[in-house]
N, C-alpha and C positions, 0 to 999 in steps of 0.2 A: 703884564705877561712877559713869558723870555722863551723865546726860539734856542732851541739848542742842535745843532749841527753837526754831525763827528764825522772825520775825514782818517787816512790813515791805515787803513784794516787790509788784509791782502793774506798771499798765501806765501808761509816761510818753513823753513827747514827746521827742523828743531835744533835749539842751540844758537838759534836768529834772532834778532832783535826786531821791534817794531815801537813808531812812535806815534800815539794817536793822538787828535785834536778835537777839543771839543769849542767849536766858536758859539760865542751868545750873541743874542740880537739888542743886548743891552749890557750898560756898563755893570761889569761881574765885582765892581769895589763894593757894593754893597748887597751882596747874595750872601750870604752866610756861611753855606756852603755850598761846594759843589763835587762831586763826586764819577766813580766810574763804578758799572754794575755790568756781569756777564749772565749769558745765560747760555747754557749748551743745551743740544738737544734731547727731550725728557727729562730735565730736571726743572729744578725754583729757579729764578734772577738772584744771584747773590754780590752782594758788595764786592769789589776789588780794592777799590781806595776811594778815601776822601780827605778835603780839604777844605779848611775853615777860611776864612776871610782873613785872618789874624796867622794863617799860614800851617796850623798844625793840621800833619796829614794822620791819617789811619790807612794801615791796611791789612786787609786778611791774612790769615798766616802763611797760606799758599807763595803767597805773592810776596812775602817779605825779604829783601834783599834782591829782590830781579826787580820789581819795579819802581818806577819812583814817580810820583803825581807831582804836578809843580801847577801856580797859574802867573798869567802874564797879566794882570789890570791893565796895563795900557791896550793891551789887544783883545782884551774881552776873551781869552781863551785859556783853555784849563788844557792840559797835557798830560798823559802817560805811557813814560818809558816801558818798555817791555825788555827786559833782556832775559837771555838764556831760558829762550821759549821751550816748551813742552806741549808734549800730543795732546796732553789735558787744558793746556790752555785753549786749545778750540770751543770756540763761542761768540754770539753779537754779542758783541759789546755798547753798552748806553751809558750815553751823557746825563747827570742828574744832576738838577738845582733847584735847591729850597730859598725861596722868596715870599717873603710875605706869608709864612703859614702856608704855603702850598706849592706842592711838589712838581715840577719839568722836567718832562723827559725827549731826549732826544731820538732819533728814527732806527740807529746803532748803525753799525759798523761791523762785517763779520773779518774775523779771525781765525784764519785754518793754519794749526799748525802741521807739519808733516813729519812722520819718523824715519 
């Protein structure tokens, strides 16, 4: 099993940056991936970014050029930068890791941006 934890999330201006964390309760060297997913209010959960073990990220087009996903293997923690936020960015955001064929989710983290 892997605990996921995100810290991070608060309320920012538009145009603000924000850096969130997502800690495991297990070594993340060998998770395959692990990713970040948002959800605002009334819509789907949709990808923001992810990233393979082997390091390549993805992200949504929204998000392309403001964010940037990185992880740290020594500290079991995945990250995502946020720059040059937007009123659309508001949403919790979730930590996700694929282990062993099966999918963890963390508890999220909300993120209100202001205009």
């Amino acid at each position: 099993q892997v605990q996921l934890v995100e810290s991070g999330g608060g309320l920012v201006q538009a145009g603000g940056s924000l850096r969130l964390s997502c800690a495991a309760s297990r070594s993340i060297f060998s998770i395959s991936t692990m990713g970040w997913y948002r959800q605002a209010p009334g819509k789907q959960r949709e990808l923001v970014a992810d990233i393979t073990s082997g390091g390549s990220t993805r992200y949504a087009d929204s998000n392309k050029g403001r964010f940037t996903i990185s992880r740290d293997n020594a500290k079991n923690t995945v990250y995502l930068q946020m720059n040059s936020l937007k009123p659309e960015d508001t949403a919790v955001y979730y930590c996700n890791a694929s282990y062993t064929g099966v999918t963890y989710w963390g508890q999220g983290t909300q993120v209100t941006v202001s205009s």
